[in-house]
C-alpha positions in Angstrom: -91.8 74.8 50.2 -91.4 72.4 53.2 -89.2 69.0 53.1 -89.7 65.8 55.0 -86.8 64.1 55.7 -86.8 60.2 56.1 -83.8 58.9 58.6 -81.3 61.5 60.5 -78.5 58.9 59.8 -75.6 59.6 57.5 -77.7 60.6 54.2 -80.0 62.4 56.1 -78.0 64.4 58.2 -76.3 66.6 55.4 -80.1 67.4 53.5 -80.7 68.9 56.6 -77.9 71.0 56.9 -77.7 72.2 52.6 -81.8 73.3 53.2 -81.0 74.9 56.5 -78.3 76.8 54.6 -80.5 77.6 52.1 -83.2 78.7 54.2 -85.3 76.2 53.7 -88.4 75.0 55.9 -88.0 71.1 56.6 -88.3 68.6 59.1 -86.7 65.1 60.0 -88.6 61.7 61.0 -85.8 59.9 63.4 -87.1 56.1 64.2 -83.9 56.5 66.6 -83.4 58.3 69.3 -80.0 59.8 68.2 -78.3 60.7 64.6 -75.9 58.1 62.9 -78.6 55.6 61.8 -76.3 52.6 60.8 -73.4 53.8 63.0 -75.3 53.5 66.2 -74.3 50.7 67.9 -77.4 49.0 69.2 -79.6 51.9 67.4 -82.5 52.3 69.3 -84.5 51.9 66.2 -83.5 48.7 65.8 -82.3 49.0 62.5 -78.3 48.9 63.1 -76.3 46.2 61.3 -73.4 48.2 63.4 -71.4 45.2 65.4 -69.2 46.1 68.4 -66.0 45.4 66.7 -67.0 47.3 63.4 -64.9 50.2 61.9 -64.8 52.1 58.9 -63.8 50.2 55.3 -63.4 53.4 54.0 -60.2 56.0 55.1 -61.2 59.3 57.2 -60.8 61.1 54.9 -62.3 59.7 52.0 -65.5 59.4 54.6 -66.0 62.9 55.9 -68.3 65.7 54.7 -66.2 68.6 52.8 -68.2 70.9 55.2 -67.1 69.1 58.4 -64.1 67.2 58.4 -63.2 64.6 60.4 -60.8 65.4 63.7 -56.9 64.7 62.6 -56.8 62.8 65.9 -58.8 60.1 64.1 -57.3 57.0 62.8 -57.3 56.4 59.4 -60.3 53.7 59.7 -62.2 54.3 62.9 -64.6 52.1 64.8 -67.8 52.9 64.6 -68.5 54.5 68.3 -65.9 57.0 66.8 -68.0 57.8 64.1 -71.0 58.0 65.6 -69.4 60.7 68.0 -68.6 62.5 64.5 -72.1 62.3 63.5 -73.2 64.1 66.6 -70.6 66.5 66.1 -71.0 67.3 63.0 -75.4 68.0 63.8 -74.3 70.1 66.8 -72.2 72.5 64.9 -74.5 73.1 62.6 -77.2 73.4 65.0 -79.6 70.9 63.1 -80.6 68.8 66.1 -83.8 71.2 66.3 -85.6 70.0 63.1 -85.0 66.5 64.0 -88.1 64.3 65.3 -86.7 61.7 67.4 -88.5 58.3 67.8 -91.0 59.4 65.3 -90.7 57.2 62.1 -92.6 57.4 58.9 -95.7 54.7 58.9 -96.9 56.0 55.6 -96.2 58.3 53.5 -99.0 59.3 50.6 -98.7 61.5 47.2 -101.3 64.3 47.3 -103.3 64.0 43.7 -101.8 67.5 42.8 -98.2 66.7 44.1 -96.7 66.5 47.8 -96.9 64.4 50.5 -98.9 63.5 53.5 -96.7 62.3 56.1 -98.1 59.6 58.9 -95.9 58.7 61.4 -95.8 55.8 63.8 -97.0 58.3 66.6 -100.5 58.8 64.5 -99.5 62.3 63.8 -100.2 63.4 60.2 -99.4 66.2 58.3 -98.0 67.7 54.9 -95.0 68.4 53.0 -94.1 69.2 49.4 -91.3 67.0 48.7 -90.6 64.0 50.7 -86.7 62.7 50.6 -86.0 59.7 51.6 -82.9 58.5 53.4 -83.6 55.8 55.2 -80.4 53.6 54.5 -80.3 50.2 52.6 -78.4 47.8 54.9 -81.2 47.3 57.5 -83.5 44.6 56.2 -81.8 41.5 55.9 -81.8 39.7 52.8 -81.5 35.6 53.5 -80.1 33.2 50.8 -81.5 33.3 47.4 -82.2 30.5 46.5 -81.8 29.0 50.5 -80.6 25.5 50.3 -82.9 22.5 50.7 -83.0 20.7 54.3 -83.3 21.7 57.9 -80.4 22.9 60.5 -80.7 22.1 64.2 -78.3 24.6 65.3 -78.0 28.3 65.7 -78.4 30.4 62.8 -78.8 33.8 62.3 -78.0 36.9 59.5 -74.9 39.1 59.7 -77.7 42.1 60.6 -78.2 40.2 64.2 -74.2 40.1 65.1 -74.5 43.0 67.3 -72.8 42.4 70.2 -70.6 41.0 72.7 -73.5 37.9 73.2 -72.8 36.6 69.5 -69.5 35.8 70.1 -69.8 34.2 73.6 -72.6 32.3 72.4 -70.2 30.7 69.6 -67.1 29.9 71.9 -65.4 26.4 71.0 -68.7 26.1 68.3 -68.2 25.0 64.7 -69.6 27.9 62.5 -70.1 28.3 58.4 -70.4 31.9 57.6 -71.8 32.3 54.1 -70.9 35.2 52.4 -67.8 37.0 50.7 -68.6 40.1 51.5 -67.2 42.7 53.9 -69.3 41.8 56.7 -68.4 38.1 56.3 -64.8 38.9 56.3 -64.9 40.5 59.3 -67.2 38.5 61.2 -64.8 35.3 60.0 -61.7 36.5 60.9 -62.7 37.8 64.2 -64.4 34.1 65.6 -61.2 32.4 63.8 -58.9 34.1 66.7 -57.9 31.8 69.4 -60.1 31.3 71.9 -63.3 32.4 70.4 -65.1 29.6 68.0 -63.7 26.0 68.3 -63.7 25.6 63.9 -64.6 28.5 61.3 -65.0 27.8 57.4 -66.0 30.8 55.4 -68.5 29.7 52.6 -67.9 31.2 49.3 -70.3 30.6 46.2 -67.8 32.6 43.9 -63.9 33.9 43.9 -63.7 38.2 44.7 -60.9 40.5 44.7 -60.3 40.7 48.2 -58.2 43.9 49.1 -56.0 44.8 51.7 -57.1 48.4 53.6 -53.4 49.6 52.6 -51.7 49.5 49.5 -47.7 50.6 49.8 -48.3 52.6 53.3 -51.4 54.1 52.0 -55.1 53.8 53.4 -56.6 51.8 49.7 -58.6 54.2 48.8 -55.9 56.9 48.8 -52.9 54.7 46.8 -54.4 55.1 43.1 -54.6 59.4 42.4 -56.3 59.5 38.7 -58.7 61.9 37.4 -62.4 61.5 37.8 -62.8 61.3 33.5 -60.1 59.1 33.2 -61.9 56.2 31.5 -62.6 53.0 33.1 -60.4 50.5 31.0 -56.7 52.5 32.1 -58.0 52.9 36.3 -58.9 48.9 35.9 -55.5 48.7 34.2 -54.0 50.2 36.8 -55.2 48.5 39.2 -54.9 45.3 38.5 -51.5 45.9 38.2 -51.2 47.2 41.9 -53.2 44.6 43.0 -51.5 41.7 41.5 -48.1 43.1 43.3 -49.8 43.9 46.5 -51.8 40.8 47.0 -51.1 37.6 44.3 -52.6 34.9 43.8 -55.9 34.3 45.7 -56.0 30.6 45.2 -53.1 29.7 47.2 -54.9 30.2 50.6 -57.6 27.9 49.2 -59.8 30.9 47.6 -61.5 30.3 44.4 -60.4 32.2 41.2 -62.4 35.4 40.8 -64.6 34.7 37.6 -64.6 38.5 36.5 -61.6 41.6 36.6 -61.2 43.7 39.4 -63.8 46.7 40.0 -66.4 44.5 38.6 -68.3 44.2 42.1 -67.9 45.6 44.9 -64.3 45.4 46.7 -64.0 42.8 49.5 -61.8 44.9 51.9 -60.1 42.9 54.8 -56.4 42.8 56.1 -56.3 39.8 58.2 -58.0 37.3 55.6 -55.0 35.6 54.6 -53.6 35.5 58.1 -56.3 33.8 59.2 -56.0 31.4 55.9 -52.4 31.3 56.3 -52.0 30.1 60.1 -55.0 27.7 59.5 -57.5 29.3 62.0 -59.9 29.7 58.9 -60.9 27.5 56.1 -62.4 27.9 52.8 -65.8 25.9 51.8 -68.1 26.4 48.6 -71.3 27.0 48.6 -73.7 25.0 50.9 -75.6 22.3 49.0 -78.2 21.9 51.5 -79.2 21.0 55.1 -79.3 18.0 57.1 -79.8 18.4 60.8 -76.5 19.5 62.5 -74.4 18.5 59.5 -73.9 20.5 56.4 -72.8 19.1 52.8 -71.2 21.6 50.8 -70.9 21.7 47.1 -67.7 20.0 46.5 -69.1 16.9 48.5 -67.7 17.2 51.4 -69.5 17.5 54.6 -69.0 19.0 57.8 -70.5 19.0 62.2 -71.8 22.3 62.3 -73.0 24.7 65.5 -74.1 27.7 63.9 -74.7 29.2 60.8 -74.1 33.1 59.7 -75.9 34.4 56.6 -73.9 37.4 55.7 -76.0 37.5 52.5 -76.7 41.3 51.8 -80.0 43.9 52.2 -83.2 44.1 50.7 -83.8 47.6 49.7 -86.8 48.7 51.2 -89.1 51.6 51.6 -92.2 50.3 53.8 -93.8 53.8 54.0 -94.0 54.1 50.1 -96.7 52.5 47.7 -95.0 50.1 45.5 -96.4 52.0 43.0 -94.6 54.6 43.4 -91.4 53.5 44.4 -90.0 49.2 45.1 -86.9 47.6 44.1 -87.0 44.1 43.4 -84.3 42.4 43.3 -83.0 45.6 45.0 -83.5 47.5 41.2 -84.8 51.0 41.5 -83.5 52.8 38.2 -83.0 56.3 39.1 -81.6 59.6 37.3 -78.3 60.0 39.1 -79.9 57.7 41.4 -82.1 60.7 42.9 -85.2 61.4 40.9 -88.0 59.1 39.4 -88.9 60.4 36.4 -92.5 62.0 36.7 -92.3 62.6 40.3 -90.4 66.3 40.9 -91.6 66.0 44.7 -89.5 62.7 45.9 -85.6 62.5 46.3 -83.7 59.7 47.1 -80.5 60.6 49.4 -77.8 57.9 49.7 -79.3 55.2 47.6 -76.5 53.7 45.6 -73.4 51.4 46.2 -70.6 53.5 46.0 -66.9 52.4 45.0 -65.5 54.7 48.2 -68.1 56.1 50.6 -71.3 57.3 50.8 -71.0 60.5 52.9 -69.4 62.5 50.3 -71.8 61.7 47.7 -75.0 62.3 50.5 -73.7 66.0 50.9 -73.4 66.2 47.2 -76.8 65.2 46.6 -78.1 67.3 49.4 -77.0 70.2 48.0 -78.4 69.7 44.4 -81.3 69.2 46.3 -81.2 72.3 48.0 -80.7 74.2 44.6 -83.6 72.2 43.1 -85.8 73.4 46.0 -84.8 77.2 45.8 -85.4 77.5 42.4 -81.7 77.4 41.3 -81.4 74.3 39.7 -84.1 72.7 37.2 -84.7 69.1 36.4 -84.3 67.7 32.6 -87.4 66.8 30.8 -89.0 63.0 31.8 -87.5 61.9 28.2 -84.1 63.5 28.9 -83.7 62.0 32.4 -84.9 58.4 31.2 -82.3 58.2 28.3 -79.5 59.1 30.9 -81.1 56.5 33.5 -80.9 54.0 30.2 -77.0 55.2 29.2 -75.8 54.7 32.9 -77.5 51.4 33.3 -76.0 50.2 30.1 -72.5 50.6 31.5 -73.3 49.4 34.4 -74.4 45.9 33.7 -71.5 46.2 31.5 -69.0 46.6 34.2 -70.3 44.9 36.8 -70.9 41.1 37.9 -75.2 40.6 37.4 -76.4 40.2 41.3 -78.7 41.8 43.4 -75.4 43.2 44.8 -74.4 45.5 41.9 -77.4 47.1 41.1 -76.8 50.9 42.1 -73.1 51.0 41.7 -71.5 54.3 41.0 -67.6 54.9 41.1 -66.9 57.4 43.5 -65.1 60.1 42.1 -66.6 59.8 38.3 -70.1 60.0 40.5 -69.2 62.8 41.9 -68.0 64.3 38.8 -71.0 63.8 36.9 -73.3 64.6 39.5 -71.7 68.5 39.6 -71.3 68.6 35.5 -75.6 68.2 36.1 -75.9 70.9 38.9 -74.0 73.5 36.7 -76.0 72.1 33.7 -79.4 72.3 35.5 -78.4 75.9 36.7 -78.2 77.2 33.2 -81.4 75.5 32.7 -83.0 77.5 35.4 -81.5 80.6 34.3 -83.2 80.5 30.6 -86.5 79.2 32.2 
């Protein structure tokens, strides 16, 4: 069998390495001219939402591969050049760089009628594979406000997606800027134009309260304070906490936030340190939502109304795959329901890598899911029947409308470690499936 891999970034990078181990012919389309996809600062391929002040939300160690880990020398959350420079390590090591097609993307990718793939890529080159997997990231097509308010603005305005650089910031000295958004990127794109000497006025636009969380919780990186097992169930680790989290941080609406309307772990976390100094020595402000447009002033939802330079949407992703028929794969509303957010039932020959919205990070779960690939491909793991896989994709989906906030935000959220727990329970289910076949 021969794989084609969609992206070399951080999902991608790991299938390569589980079917090299596994002896496995396979080659990977890179839009980019290096590995990292989304950590490449000013990624070739355009598609980087990586801006120069960005680092990891995520501890080290709670980021790396098993296989690789991350140098000790490392802080606990790096900037992003530094783990871009790990991503390179990490392919040189393993001497994958060889399989990897550099500025060659996928233009279209087409299901033969008796199953596999012929691959075009933006070069005109054609040829085939038997099972395509697809990792080409889901914060790279910018998703604007839904619905966008009513009016027209005169000033600058651009998405979170387009806040590469140095320029961004110079561009907004002594300006009056609304970010919209309460999400991570928002945070830190806020609190970094609030510091003196870079935008004149910053309010932070917020249609809804969140959770926001500090990146340590009594000396330890967040994601490294709360050790429970994977199975314990979700009503004792929310329990938990919320308890932590009401010591730790209080009450949100005393720096102007608005309550959160739902428990904490029901989205995604809002991770950010330097909110509330930011709120606390008056640099930032609190708005609601926008209510609509009018020129270079903006009226906000709780009638008030502001002079206004700039506007950033820091409104999320589409999930896209533009080299797929709709038809056989979309997501509105970013909703692709997959088994273990891999397969598609009926199609045994395309594998998603990467392509959910972990509580913790995604590398972990990429390598994971790399290697159940690897075993599918090599004969020694074997699918569930069509009917099997659709009432687990039913079950998971279940709970997680359930547990999380409705939004195009929290529609492929898994929780790290039960993820990870359940995906392995499958592998060593699907391996004594393959045994008795």
């Amino acid at each position: 069998m021969r794989v084609g891999v969609v992206g070399a970034g951080s999902s991608g990078i790991p299938v390569a390495k589980a079917l090299k181990d596994a002896g496995v012919d396979h080659v990977v389309y890179e839009k980019g001219d290096r590995v990292g996809g989304n950590w490449v600062f000013k990624n070739k391929n355009g598609m980087s939402s990586a801006y120069r002040s960005l680092h990891i939300n995520t501890s080290r160690d709670r980021m790396q591969y098993a296989d690789y880990p991350m140098p000790r020398d490392y802080p606990d959350f790096p900037h992003h050049a530094l783990i871009a420079r790990y991503f390179d390590a990490y392919v040189d090591h393993f001497g994958l760089r060889p399989a990897i097609r550099f500025e060659t993307g996928v233009a279209r990718a087409e299901r033969r009628p008796g199953g596999g793939w012929i691959v075009t890529t933006d070069r005109g080159e054609r040829e085939e594979v038997d099972l395509l997997a697809v990792a080409n990231g889901h914060h790279w097509d910018p998703r604007g406000p839904t619905p966008a308010p009513p009016g027209r603005f005169d000033g600058i305005q651009f998405h979170s997606h387009h806040y590469v650089d140095e320029r961004e910031p110079r561009e907004l000295r002594g300006k009056r800027v609304v970010v919209v958004g309460f999400g991570n990127s928002a945070m830190d794109i806020a609190c970094e134009l609030s510091r003196e000497g870079v935008a004149g006025k910053v309010w932070l636009s917020v249609r809804r309260g969140a959770h926001v969380i500090p990146h340590y919780w009594f000396g330890k990186p967040l994601d490294q304070a709360i050790a429970l097992p994977p199975w314990t169930p979700w009503r004792i680790r929310r329990a938990v906490a919320s308890a932590l989290h009401k010591v730790a941080v209080g009450d949100p609406t005393r720096m102007g936030l608005p309550a959160p309307d739902h428990a904490i772990g029901e989205a995604h976390p809002t991770i950010s340190s330097d909110l509330f100094t930011r709120l606390g020595r008056g640099d930032l402000a609190i708005k609601p939502a926008i209510r609509s447009l009018d020129g270079a002033r903006v009226p906000f939802t709780d009638g008030s109304v502001e002079d206004v330079d700039a506007i950033i949407w820091c409104t999320g992703y589409n999930v896209s795959f533009p080299f797929l028929d709709p038809s056989i794969a979309s997501a509105p509303d970013n909703d692709l329901p997959l088994f273990l957010r891999c397969w598609k039932p009926g199609l045994d020959d395309l594998f998603f890598v990467g392509l959910c919205q972990p509580l913790g990070a995604i590398m972990p779960i990429a390598e994971a899911q790399a290697k159940w690939l690897a075993e599918y491909v090599t004969g020694r793991y074997r699918l569930p029947t069509d009917v099997e896989m659709q009432a687990a994709i039913a079950k998971e989906r279940v709970a997680m409308h359930r547990r999380y906030v409705r939004s195009a935000r929290h529609t492929m959220q898994v929780d790290f470690d039960e993820y990870l727990w359940r995906l392995d329970r499958e592998r060593r289910a699907g391996a004594g499936r393959a045994r008795r076949t």
